[in-house]
N, CA, C and O atoms as a CHARMM CRD file, in Angstrom:
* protein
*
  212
    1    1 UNK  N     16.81900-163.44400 135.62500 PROA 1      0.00000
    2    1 UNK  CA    17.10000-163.08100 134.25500 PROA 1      0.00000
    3    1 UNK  C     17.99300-164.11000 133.59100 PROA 1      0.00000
    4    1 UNK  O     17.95700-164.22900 132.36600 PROA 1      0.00000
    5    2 UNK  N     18.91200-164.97200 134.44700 PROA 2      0.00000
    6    2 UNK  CA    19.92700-165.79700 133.49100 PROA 2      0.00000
    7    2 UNK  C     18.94500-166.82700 133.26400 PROA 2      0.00000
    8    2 UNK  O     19.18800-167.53800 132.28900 PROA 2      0.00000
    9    3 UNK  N     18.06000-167.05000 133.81500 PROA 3      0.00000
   10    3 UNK  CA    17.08900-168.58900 133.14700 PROA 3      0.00000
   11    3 UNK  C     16.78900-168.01000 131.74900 PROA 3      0.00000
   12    3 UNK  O     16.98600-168.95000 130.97900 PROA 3      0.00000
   13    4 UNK  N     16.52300-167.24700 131.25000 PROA 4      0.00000
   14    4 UNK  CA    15.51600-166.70400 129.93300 PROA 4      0.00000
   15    4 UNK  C     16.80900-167.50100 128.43800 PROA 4      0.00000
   16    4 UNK  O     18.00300-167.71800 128.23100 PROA 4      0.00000
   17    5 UNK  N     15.90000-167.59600 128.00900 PROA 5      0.00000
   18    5 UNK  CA    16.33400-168.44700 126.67800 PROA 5      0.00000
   19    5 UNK  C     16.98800-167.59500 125.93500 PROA 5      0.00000
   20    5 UNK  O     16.77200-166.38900 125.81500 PROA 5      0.00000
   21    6 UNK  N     18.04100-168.44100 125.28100 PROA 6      0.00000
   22    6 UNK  CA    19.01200-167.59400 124.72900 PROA 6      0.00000
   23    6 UNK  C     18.40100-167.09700 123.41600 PROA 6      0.00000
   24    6 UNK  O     18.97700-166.15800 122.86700 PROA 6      0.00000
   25    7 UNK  N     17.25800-167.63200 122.82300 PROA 7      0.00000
   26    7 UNK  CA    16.37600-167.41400 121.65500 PROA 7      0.00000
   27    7 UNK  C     15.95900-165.56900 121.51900 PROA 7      0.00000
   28    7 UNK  O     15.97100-164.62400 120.72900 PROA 7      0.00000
   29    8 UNK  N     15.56100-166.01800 123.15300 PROA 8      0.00000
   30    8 UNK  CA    14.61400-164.33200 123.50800 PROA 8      0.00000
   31    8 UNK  C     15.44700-163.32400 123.83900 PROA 8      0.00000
   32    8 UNK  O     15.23300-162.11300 123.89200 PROA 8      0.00000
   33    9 UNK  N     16.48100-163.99600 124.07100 PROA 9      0.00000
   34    9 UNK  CA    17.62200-162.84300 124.24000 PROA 9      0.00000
   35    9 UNK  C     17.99300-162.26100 122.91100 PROA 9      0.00000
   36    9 UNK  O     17.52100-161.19600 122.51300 PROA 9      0.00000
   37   10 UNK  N     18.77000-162.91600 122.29500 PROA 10     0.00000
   38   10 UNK  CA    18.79100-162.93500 121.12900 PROA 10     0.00000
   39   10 UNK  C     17.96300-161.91200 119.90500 PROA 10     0.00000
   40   10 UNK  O     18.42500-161.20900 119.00600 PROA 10     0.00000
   41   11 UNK  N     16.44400-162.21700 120.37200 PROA 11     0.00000
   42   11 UNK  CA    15.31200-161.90500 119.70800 PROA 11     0.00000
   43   11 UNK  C     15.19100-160.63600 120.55100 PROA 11     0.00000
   44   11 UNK  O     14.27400-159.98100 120.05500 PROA 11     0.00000
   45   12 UNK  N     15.68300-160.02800 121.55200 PROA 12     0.00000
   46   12 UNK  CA    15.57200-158.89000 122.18600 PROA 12     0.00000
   47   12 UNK  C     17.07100-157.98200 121.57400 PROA 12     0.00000
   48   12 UNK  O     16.83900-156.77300 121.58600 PROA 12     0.00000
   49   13 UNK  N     18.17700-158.24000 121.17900 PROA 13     0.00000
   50   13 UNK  CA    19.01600-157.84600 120.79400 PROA 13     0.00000
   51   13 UNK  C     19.10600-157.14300 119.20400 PROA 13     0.00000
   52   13 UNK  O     19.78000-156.17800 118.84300 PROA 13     0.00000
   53   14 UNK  N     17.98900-158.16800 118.26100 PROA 14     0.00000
   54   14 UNK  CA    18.02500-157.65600 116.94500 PROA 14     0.00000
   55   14 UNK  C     16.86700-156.77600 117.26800 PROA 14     0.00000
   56   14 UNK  O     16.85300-155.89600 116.40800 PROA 14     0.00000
   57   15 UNK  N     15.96500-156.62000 118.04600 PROA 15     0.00000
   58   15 UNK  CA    14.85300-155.59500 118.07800 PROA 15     0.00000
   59   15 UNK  C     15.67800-154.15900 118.82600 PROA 15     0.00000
   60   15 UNK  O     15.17000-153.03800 118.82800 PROA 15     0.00000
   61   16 UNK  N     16.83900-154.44300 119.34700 PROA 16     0.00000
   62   16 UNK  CA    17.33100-153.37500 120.05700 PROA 16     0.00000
   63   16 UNK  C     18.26800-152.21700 118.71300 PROA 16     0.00000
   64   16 UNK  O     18.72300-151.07400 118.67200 PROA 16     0.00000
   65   17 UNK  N     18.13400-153.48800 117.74300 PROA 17     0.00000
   66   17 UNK  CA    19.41200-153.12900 116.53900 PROA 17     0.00000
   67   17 UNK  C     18.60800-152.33700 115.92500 PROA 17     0.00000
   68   17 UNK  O     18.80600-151.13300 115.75800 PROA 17     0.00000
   69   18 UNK  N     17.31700-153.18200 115.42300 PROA 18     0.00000
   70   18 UNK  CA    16.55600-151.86500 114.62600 PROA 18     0.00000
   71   18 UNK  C     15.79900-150.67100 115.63800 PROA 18     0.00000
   72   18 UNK  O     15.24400-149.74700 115.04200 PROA 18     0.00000
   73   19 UNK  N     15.76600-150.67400 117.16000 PROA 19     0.00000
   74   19 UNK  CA    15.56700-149.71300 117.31400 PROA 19     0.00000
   75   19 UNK  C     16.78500-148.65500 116.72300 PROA 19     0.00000
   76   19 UNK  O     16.61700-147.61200 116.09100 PROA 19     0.00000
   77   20 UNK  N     17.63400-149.08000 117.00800 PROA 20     0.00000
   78   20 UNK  CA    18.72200-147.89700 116.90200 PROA 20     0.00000
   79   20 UNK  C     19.03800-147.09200 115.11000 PROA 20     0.00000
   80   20 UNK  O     19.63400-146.16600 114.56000 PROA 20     0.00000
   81   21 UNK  N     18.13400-148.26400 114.83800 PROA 21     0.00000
   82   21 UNK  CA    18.26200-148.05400 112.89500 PROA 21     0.00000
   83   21 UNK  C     16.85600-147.05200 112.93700 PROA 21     0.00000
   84   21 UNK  O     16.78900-146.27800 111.98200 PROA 21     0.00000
   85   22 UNK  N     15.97200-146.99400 113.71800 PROA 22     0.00000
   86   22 UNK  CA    14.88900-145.92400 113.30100 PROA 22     0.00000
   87   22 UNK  C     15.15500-144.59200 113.99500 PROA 22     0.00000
   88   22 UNK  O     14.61000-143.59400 113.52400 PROA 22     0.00000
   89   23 UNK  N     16.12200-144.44800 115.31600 PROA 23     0.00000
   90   23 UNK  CA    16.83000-143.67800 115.75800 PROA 23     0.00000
   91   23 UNK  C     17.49900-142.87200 114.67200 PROA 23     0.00000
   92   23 UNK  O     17.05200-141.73700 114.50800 PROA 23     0.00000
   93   24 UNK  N     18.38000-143.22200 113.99100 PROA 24     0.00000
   94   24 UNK  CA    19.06000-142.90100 113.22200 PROA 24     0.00000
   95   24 UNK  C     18.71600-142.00500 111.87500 PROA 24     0.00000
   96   24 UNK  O     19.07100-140.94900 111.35200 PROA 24     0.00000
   97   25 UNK  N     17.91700-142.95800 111.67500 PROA 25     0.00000
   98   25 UNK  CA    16.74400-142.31200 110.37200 PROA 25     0.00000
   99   25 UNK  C     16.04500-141.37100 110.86800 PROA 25     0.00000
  100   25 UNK  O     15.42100-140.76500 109.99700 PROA 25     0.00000
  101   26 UNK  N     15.84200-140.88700 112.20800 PROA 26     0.00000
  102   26 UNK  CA    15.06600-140.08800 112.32700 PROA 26     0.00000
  103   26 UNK  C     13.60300-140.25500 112.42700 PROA 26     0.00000
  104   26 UNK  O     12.88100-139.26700 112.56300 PROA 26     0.00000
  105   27 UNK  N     13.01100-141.74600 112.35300 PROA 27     0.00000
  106   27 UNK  CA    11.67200-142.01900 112.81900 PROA 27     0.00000
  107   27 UNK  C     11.41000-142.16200 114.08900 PROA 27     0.00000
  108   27 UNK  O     11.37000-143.18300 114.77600 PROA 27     0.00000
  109   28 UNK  N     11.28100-141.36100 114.28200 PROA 28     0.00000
  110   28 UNK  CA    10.72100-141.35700 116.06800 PROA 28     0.00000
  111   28 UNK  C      9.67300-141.97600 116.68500 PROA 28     0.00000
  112   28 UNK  O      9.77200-142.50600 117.79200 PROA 28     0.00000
  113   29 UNK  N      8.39700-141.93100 115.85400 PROA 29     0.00000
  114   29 UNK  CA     6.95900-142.57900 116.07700 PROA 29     0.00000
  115   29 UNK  C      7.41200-143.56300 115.82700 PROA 29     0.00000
  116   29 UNK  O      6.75200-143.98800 116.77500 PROA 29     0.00000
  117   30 UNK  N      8.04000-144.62300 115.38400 PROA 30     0.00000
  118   30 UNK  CA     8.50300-146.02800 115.27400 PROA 30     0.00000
  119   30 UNK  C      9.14900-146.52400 116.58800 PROA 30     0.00000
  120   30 UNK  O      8.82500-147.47000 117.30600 PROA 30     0.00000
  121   31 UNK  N     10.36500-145.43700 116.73200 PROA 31     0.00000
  122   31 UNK  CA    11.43600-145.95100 117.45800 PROA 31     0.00000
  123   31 UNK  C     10.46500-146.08600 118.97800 PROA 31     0.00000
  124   31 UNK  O     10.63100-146.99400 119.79300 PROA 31     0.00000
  125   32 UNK  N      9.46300-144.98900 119.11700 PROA 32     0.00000
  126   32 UNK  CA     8.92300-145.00000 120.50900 PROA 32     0.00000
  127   32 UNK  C      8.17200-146.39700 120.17800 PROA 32     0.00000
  128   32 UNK  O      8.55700-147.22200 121.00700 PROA 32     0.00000
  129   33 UNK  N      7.33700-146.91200 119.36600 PROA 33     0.00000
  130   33 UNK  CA     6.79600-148.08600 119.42500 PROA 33     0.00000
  131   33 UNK  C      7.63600-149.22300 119.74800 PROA 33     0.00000
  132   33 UNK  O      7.24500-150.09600 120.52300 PROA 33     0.00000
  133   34 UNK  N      8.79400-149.25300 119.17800 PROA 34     0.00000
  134   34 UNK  CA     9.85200-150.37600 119.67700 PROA 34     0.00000
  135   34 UNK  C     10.26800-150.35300 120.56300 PROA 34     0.00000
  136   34 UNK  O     10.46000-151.44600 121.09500 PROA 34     0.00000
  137   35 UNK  N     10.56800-149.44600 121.10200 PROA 35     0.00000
  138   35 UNK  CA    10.68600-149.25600 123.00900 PROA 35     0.00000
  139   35 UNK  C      9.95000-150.08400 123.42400 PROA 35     0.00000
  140   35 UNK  O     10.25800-151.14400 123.96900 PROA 35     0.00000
  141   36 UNK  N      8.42200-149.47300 123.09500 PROA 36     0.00000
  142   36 UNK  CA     7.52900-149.86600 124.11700 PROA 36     0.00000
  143   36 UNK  C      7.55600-151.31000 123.75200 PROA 36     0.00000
  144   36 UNK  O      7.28800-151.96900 124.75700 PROA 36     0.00000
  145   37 UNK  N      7.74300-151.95700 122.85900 PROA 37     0.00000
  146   37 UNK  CA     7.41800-153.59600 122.31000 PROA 37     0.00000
  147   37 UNK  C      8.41900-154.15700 123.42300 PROA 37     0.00000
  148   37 UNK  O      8.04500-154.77000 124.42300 PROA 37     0.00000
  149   38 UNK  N      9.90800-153.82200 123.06500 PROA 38     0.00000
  150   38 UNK  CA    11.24300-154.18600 124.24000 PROA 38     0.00000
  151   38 UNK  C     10.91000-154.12400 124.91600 PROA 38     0.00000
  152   38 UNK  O     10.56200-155.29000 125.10400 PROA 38     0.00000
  153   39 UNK  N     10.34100-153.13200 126.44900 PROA 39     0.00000
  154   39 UNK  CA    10.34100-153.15300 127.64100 PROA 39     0.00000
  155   39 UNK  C      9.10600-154.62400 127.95700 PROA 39     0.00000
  156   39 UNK  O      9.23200-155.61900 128.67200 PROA 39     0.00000
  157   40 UNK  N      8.07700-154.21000 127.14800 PROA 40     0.00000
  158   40 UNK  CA     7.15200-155.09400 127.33900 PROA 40     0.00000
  159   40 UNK  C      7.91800-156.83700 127.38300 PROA 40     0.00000
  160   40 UNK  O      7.84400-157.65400 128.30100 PROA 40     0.00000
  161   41 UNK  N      8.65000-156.97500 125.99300 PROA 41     0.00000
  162   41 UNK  CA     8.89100-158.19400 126.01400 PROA 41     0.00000
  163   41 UNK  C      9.82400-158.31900 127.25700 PROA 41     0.00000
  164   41 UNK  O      9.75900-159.31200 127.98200 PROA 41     0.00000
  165   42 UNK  N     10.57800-157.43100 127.46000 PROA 42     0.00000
  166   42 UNK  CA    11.72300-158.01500 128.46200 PROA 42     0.00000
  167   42 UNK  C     11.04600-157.93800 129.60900 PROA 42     0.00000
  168   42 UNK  O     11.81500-158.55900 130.34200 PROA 42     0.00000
  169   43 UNK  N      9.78000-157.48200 130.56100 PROA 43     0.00000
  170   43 UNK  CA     8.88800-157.65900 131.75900 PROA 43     0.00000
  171   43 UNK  C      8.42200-158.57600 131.77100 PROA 43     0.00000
  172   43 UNK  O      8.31400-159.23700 132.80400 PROA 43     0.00000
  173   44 UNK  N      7.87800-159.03000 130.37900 PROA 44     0.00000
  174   44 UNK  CA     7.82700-160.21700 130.28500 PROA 44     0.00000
  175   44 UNK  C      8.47300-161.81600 130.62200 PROA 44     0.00000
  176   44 UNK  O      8.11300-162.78800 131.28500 PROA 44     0.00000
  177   45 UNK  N      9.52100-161.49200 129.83600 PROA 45     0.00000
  178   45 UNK  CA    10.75800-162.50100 129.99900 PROA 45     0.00000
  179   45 UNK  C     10.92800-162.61900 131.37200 PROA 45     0.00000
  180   45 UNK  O     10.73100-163.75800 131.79300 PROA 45     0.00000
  181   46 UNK  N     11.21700-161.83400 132.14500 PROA 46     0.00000
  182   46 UNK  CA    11.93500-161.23400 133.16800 PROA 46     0.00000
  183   46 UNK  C     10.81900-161.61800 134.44100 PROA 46     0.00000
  184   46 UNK  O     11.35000-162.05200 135.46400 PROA 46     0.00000
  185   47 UNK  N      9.61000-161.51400 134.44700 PROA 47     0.00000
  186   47 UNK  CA     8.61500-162.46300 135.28600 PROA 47     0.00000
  187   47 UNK  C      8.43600-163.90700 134.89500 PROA 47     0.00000
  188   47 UNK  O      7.98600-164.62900 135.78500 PROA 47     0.00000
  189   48 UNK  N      8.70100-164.46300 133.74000 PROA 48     0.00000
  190   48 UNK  CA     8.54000-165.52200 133.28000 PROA 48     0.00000
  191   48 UNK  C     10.32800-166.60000 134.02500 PROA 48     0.00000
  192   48 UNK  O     10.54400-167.81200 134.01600 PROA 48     0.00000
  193   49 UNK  N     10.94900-165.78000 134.39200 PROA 49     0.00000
  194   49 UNK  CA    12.51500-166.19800 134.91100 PROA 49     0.00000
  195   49 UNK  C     12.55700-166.44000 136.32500 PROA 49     0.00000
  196   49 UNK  O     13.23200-167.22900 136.98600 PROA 49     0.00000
  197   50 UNK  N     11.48400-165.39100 136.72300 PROA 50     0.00000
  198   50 UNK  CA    11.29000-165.31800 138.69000 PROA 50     0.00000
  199   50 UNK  C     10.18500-166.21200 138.88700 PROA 50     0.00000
  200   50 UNK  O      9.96100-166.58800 140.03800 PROA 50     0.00000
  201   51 UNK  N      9.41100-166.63800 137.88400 PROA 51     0.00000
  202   51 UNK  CA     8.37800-167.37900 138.63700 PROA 51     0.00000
  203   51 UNK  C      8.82300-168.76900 138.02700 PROA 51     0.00000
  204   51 UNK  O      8.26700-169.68900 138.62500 PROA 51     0.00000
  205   52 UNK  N      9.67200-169.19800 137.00100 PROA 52     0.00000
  206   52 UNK  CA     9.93400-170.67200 136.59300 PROA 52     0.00000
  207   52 UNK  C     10.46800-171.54800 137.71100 PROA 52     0.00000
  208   52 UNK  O     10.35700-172.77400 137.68400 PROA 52     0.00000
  209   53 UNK  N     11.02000-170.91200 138.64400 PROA 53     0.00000
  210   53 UNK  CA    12.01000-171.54400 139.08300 PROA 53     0.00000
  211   53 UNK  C     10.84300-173.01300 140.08500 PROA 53     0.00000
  212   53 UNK  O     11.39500-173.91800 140.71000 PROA 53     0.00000
């Protein structure tokens, strides 16, 4: 996980922000879509870190 670019980190942090902004509002059918986008990107990231080396 520490190889992953500080870009995608980054870019995983403001997607974590507006999850918590559709939380809030009360959109739920959103917020579950942004979950699912996050986990995806970060399995992503996160095989892309174990196999660079």
């Amino acid at each position: 996980m520490s190889m992953m670019s500080k870009g995608f980190l980054w870019l995983l942090l403001v997607l974590n922000i507006i999850l918590i902004g559709f939380l809030i509002s009360m959109n739920n059918m959103a917020a579950m879509w942004m979950m699912a986008i996050i986990m995806l990107l970060d399995s992503i990231g996160s095989l892309f870190a174990v196999y660079r080396k």
